[in-house]
C-alpha positions as CSV (number, residue, x, y, z in Angstrom):
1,X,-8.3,-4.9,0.8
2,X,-8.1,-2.2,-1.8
3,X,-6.5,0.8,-0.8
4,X,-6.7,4.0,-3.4
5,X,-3.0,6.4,-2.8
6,X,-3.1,9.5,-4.8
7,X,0.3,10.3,-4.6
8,X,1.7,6.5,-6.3
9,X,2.5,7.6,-9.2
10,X,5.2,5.4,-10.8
11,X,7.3,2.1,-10.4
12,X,8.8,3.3,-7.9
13,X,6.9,4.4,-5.6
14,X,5.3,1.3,-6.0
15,X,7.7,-0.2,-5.2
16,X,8.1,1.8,-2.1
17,X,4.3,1.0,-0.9
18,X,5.0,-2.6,-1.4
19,X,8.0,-2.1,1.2
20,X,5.9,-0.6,3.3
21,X,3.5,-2.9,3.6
22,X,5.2,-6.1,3.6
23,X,6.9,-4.2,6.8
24,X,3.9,-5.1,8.7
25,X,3.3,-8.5,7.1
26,X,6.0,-10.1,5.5
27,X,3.8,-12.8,3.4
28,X,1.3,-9.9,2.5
29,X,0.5,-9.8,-1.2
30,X,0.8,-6.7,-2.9
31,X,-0.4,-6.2,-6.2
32,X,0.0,-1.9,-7.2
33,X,-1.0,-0.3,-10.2
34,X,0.3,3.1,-10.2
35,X,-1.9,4.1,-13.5
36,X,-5.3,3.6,-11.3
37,X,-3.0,4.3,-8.0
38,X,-4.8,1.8,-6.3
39,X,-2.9,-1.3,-4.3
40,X,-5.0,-4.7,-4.0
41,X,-3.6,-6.1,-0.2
42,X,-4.4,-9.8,1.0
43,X,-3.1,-9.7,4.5
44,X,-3.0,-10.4,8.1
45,X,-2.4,-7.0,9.1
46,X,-5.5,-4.8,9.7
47,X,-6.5,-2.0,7.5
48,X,-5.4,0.7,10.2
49,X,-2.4,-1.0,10.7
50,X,-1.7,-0.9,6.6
51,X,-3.1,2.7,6.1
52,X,-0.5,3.7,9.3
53,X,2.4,2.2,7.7
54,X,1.6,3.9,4.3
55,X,1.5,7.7,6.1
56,X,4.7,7.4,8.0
57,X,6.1,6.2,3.9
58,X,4.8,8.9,2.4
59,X,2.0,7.4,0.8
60,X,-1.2,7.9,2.2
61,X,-4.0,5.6,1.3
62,X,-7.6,5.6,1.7
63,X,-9.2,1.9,2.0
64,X,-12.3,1.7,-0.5
């Protein structure tokens, strides 16, 4: 899934996003790029679950 977050704006909070989703699926891959703040997800975990965790960290994300 892609997943656009307006408010991921550095390292950090990529870092942060990528906490947040392995949270929910530990073998999720998470690949963030804070200049497009967009995150590219292969998981388990559905899309609501993902967009869910995301809110509650700060960081919410819109799938596209």
């Amino acid at each position: 899934m892609l997943l656009k977050i307006e408010n991921m704006t550095c390292g950090g909070c990529a870092r942060s996003v990528t906490k947040a989703i392995q949270s929910v699926d530990p073998n999720a891959t998470v690949k963030p790029d804070p200049a497009a703040r967009t995150v590219k997800v292969e998981t388990a975990a559905t899309v609501p679950d993902i967009e869910r965790v995301l809110e509650e960290a700060g960081y919410p994300a819109v799938a596209t």
